[in-house]
N, C-alpha and C positions, 0 to 999 in steps of 0.2 A: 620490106619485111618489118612487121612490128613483135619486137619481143619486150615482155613486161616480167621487171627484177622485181623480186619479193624477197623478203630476207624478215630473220625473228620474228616466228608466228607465234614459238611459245605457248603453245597449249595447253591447258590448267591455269593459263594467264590471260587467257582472252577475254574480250571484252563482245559478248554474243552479238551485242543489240548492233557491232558493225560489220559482224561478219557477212550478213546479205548485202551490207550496201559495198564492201568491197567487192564481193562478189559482180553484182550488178555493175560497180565502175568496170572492172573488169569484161563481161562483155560487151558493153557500150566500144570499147576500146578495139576490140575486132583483134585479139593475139595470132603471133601464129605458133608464138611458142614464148613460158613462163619458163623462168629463171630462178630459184630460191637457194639462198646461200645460206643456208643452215640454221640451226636453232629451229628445227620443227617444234620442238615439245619444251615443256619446262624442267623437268625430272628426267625424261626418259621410261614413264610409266607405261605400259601395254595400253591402259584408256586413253593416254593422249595421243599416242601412235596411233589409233584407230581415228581419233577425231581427224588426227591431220589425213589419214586414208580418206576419210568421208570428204572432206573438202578438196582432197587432191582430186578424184573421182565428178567432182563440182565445178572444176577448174573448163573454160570455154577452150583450151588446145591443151596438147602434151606438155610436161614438165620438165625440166632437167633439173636435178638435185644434186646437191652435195652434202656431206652433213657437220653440223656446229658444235661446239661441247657441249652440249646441252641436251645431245642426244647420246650422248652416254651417261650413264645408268651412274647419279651421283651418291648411294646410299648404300645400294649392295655391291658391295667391292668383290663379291665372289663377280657376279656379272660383269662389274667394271672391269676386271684383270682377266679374263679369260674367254670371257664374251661380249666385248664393250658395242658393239655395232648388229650385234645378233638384229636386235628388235628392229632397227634403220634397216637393216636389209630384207628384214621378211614384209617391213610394213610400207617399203618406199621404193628402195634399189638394191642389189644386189652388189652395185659397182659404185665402191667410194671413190675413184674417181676417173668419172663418165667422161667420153667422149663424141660430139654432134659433128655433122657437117653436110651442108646442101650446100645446092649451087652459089651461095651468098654468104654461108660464111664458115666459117671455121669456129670450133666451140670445145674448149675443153674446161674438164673440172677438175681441181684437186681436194683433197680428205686435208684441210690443216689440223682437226682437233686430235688430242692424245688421250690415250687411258693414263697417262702421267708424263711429268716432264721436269728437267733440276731446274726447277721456280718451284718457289712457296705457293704459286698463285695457277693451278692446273687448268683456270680457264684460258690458259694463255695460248698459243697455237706453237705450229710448227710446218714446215714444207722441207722434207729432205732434200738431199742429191739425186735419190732414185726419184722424186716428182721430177724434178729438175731435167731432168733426163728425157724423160716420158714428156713432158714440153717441147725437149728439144724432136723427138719424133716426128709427133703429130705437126709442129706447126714449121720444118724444114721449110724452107721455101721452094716448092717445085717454081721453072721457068713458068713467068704470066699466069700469074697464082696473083688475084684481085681481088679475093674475099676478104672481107671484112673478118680479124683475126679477133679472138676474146675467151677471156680465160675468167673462170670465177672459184672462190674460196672463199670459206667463213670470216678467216682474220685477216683485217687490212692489216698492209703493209706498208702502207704511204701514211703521213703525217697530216694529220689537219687542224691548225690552231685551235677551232672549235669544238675538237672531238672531244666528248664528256669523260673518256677514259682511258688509263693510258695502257696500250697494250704491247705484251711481249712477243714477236715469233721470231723463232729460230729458225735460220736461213734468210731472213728477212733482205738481207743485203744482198747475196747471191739472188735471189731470187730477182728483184727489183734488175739486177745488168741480166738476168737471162730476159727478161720480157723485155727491155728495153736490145737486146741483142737481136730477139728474135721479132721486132717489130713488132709485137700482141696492137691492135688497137683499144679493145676496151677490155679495162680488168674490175669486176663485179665483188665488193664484197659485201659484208654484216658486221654483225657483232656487238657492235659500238649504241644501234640504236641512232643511230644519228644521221640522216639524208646528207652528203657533200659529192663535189666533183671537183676534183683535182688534175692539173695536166703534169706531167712530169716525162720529163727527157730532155734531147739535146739539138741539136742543127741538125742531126739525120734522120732522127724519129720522135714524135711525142704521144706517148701512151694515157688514154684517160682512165683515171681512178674516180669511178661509181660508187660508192656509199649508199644502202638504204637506211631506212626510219624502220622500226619495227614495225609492221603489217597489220599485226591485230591484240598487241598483248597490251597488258595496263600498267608494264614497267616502262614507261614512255621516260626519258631522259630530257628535259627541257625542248621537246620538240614532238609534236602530232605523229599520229603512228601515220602511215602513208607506202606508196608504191611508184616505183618508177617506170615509166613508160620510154622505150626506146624504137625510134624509127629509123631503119638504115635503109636510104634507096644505093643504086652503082656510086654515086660520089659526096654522099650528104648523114652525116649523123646528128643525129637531134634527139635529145632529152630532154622528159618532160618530170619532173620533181611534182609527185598529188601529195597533198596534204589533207588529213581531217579538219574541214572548218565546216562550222554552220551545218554539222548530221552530214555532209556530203562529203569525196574525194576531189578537189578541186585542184588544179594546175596553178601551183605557187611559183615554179621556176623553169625556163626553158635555156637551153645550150646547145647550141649549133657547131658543129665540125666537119670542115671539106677532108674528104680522103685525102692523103697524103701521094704522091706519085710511087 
């Protein structure tokens, strides 16, 4: 199964002249399902929601969304406080946070962003007890249950020396012993603008922390906007890190992972 993470598309901040060629890497690549961890738009305007419709619509498989703070509505606070997700959901999903699963894997999503939060700095995230929960649900262990387990949200939660920003969520700790309790395999985020991969856990399980690069906006953080490319066969994970070089998406980085017993 190939599934390909996109994260910060940011629209109103795109950069057009590479929207077809991601496109294009995109079906070269043969998906069978895209992964986008938030930050559709840059404002949350009705015309960037529509740009990302048109391009979701463009996409070579089905989506699974979550949505970023960036998609709530940062200027009309009547919208922000009482209808922050309105436009996300008429223009994308309806369910902040979605749940996937076929014979290969198991896939949930969680909503980290807030219409407010006690920080000065509201781009910051969050994941409650009631996500927390809703985890514990979905990814229960039934007996000789060997899918590939992966969960995605906007704001990481794991540390990366190189990450260009430093960010706040609450629940972050909690959160980090539920996925590491409920053995999650890959956990998908954004935000940051920054492509890494991280392993974190212990002798009984080590869960990878996915990072992308923004996709296609021109707020690029010391690093190419780009898209990750992920292949899981029954006992093999491999990551493939594209970068913009040279007008094209090119494979900068790859990382290999045996399933775990």
């Amino acid at each position: 199964m190939k599934i390909i993470h996109l994260s910060d598309l940011h629209f109103g901040t795109e950069k057009d002249n590479i929207i077809n060629k991601l496109l294009d890497s995109l079906n070269q690549a043969k998906p069978d399902l895209t992964i986008i961890s938030g930050d559709f738009t840059q404002r949350a305007f009705t015309q960037e929601f529509q740009k990302t419709k048109d391009f979701l619509n463009n996409l070579p498989c089905p989506a699974f969304c979550v949505p970023g703070n960036h998609d709530i509505p940062a200027y009309n606070l009547i919208e922000r406080f009482f209808e922050p997700y309105q436009k996300y959901q008429n223009f994308i999903n309806k369910d902040l946070c979605p749940v996937y699963e076929n014979e290969k894997i198991k896939l949930a999503g969680l909503n980290s962003a807030r219409r407010a939060l006690p920080h000065w700095n509201w781009a910051n995230g969050t994941i409650s007890a009631e996500q927390r929960a809703r985890l514990d649900r979905f990814f229960y262990p039934p007996p000789n249950d060997t899918r590939w387990k992966i969960c995605t949200f906007h704001h990481p939660i794991h540390k990366v020396d190189t990450m260009p920003l430093d960010v706040t969520v609450f629940g972050r700790k909690a959160t980090l012993k539920k996925i590491q309790d409920l053995k999650i395999d890959l956990v998908l985020t954004g935000h940051v603008h920054h492509a890494s991969i991280t392993t974190l856990g212990n002798d009984t399980h080590q869960t990878v922390y996915l990072s992308a690069s923004t996709a296609l906006s021109n707020r690029t953080r010391d690093q190419e906007n780009g898209f990750n490319l992920i292949t899981l066969t029954k006992n093999t994970m491999t990551i493939d890190i594209y970068k913009l070089k040279n007008s094209n998406f090119e494979n900068f980085e790859t990382f290999e992972r045996k399933k775990e017993n």
